[in-house]
C-alpha positions in Angstrom: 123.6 84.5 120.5 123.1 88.0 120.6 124.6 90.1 118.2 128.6 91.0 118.9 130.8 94.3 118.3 131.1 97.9 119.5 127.6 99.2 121.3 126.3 102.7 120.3 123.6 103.8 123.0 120.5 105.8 122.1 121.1 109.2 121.5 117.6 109.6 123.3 117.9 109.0 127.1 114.9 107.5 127.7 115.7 105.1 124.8 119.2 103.9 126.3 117.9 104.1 130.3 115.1 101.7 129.0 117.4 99.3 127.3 119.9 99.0 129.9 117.4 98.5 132.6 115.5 95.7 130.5 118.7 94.1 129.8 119.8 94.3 133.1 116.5 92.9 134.5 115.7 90.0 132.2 112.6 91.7 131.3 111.1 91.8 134.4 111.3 95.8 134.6 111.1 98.5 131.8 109.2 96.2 129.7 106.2 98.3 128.7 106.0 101.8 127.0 106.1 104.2 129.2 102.7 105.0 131.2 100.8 102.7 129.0 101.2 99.2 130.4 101.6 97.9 126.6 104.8 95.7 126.6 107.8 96.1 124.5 110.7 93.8 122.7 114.1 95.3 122.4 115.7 94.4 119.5 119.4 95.2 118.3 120.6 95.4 114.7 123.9 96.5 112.6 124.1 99.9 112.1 124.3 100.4 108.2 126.4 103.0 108.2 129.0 102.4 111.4 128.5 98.8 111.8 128.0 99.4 115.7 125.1 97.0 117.5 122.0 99.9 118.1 119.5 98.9 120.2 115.7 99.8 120.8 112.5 99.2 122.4 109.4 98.5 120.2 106.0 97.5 120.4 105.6 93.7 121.3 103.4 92.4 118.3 104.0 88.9 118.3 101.8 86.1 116.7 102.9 82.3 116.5 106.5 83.2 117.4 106.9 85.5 115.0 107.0 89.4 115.8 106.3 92.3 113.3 109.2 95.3 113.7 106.9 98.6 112.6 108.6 101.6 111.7 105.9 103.9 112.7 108.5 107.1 114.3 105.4 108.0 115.5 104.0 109.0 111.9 107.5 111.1 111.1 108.0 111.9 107.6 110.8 109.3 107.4 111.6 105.6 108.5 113.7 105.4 112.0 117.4 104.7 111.6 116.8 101.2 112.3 114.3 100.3 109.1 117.7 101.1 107.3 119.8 98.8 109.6 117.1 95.8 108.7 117.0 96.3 104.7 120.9 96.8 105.5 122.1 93.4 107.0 118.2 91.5 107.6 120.1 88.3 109.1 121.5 91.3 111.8 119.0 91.2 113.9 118.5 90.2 117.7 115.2 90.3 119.6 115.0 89.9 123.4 111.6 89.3 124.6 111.7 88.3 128.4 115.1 87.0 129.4 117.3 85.7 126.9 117.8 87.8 123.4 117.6 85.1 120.3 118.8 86.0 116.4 116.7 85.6 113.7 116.3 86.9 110.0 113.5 90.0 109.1 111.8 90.4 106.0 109.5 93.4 104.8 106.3 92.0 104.0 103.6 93.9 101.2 100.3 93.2 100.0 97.9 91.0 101.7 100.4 89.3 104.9 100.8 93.2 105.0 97.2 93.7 105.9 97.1 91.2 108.1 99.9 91.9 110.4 98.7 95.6 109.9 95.8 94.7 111.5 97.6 92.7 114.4 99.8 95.7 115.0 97.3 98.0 115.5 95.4 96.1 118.0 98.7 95.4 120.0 99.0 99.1 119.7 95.8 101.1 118.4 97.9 104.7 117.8 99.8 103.0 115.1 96.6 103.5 112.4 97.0 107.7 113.5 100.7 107.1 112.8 100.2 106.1 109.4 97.3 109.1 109.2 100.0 111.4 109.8 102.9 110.6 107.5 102.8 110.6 103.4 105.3 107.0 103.4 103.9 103.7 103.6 105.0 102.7 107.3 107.0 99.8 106.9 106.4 96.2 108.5 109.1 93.8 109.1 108.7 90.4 110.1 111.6 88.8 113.0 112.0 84.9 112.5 113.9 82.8 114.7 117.1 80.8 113.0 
């Protein structure tokens, strides 16, 4: 069941237009970044601070079932709002990928399942190795399980 309570949109258009039209489409449209062709998931958390559902696209790195949540911001200086949301309230988190959105549990992963999901990332999504070129932080890496 996906999660339940007051709905904050993106502040970023593009964000919220490319929510609302995967939701309303089951998938079928708005399911890729932008010009790239690469697909995306859309998953929803608990915002730490307000407790409102945010929702997002990200990169689609899946692997047995199990999808890695990367908090690249595009190699910013900080984590996006929603790494906070997931170290907040992990067993807050809904992922839709296709049409139905299920809830699972995250976890941060280190050390050597690290690596390896590193390395799955980046091939679902080469730009992700610059990312972590550009930024000082360690650029964290969730893991999404079903319940």
């Amino acid at each position: 069941m996906p999660l339940e309570g007051e709905y904050e949109p993106s502040r970023w258009d593009w964000v919220r237009e490319q929510v609302e039209r995967y939701e309303a489409t089951g998938g079928r449209e708005a399911n890729t970044l932008m010009d790239t062709g690469l697909p995306i998931i859309i998953i929803a958390t608990r915002g730490a601070k307000t407790g409102k559902v945010r929702k997002q696209g990200l990169m689609r790195v899946e692997h047995d079932g199990v999808y890695a949540l990367v908090g690249s911001q595009g190699g910013a200086p900080t984590d996006p709002g929603w790494v906070h949301n997931l170290r907040a309230a992990p067993d807050q988190v809904t992922v839709q990928d296709g049409p139905e959105p299920w809830d699972g549990v995250v976890r941060e992963i280190t050390g050597e399942e690290k690596r390896v999901w590193w390395d799955r990332s980046v091939a679902a999504y080469p730009p992700y190795a610059e990312y972590q070129q550009k930024t000082d932080r360690e650029i964290p890496v969730f893991l999404f399980e079903r319940r």
